[in-house]
N, C-alpha and C positions, 0 to 999 in steps of 0.2 A: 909775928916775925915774918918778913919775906925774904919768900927765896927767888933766887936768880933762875933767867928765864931758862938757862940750861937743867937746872933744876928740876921745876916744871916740865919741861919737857921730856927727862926721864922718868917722871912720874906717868906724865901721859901712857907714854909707851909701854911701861908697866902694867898698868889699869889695859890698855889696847890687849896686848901678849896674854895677858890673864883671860880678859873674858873673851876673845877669839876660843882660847882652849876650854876654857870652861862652857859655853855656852852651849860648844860642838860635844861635852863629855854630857853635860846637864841638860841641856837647853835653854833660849832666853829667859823662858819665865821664871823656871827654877832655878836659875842663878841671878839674883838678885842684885845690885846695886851695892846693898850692903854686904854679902856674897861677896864680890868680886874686891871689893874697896879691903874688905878684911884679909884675903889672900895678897893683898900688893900690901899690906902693913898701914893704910894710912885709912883716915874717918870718914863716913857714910858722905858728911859733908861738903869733905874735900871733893867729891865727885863733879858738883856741876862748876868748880873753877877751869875743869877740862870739857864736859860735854854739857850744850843744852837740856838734855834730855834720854832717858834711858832708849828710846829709839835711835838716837844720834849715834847713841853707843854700840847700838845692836848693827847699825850700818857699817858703822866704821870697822867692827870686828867682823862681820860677814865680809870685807872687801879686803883685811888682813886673814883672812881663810884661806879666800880665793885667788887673793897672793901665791900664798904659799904654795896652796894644791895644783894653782896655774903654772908656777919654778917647777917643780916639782915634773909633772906630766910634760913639758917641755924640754926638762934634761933627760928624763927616762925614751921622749922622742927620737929627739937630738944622736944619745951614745947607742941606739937601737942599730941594726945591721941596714945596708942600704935595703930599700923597701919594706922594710919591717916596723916603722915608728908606731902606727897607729894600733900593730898588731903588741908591743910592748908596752902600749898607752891601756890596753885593755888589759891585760894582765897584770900590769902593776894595780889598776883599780879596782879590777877584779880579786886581790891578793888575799890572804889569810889575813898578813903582817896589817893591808891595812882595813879590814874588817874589824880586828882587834885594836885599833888606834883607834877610835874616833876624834878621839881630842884633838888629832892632830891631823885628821883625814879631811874628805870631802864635806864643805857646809850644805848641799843639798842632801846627801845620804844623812844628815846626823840632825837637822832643821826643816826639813822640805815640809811639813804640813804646819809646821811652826811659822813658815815664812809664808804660809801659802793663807794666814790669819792675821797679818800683820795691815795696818789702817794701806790703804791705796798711797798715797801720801809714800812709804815706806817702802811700800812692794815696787814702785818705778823707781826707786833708787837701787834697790838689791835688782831688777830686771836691767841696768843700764849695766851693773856689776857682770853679772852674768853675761852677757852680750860680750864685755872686753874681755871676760875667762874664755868665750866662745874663740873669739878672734886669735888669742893666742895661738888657740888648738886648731885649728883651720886648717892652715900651710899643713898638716899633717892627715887630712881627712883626702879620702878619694871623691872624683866628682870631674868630670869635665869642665862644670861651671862652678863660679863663686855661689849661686841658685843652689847648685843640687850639692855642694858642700856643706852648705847652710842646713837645707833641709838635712841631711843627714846628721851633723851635730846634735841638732835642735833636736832630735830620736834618739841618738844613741846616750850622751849621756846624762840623759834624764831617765832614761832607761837601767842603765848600770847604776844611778843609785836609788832606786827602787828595787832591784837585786838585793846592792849592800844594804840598803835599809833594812831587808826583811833577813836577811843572811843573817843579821845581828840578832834578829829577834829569838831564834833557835840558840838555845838553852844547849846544844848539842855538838861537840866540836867538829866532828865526822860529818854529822848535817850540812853545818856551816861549810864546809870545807868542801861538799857535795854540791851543796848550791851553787856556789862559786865554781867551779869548775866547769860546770853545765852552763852556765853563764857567761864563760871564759870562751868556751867551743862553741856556744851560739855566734856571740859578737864578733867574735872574730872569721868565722864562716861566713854573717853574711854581712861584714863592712872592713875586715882587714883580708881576707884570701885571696892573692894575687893572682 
């Protein structure tokens, strides 16, 4: 039977939306193909009429992550008090709420040594990715130059999700909720304090 390309293409999205979430709750390896293909309802099969390859996949869901967490940090920018963006941009990321979301948080905080094993081939696709999430967040970074705005991004939030990464790992709500805090009052002391 075929279906129409509209079809198709809300299959796509499907399969996309799933393993974006999934792979940030599980990770690439452990969500599988057949994994993700079973969560959207349709066969292991069906997968490569949309993607080449389960790397294809893992890009395309790493660049709808960082979509999202890019919206995201940008509107939380954005409705922040005048001079306050960046200092709202750490705290939303530094958050309990999104400590406790992975599925729906940061893809470096919830993938970063996952991605950091992936063939070269794949790491310069997720690195071009990261660079446009960079960009987003920029206009929001202090710095006199585009140079020393950069450098500072390229530190801070690789830094915060190495925080949330290990925030998560604490089995301990009060822990967690202690880390981040400490982490809240670091970053923003020495890259949001006016």
């Amino acid at each position: 039977m075929r279906y129409s390309l509209e079809h198709k293409a809300q299959n796509h999205e499907k399969i996309l939306s799933t393993a974006a979430r999934s792979f940030r709750e599980r990770g690439g390896d452990t969500s599988g193909i057949g994994t993700v293909m079973k969560k959207v309802g349709l066969k292991k099969g069906g997968f490569y009429r949309h993607f080449k390859s389960k790397d294809d996949l893992f890009v395309e869901a790493v660049a709808r992550a960082l979509d999202e967490t890019g919206r995201g940090m940008v509107e939380v920018a954005k409705s922040a008090p005048e001079g306050q963006a960046l200092r709202a941009v750490i705290e939303r990321y530094l958050s309990v709420g999104h400590a406790n979301s992975p599925g729906t948080g940061c893809v470096r905080a919830a993938l970063g040594p996952e991605l950091a094993r992936k063939p070269v081939a794949v790491r310069k696709r997720i690195e071009a990715l990261l660079e446009a999430y960079r960009e987003r967040i920029l206009p929001f970074m202090p710095g006199r130059t585009r140079g020393e705005k950069q450098a500072k991004i390229r530190l801070l939030f690789p830094s915060m999700a190495g925080v949330l990464m290990m925030a998560r790992v604490s089995p301990d709500a009060q822990r967690r909720e202690q880390i981040l805090m400490e982490a809240r009052e670091f970053f923003v002391k020495c890259f949001a304090a006016g």
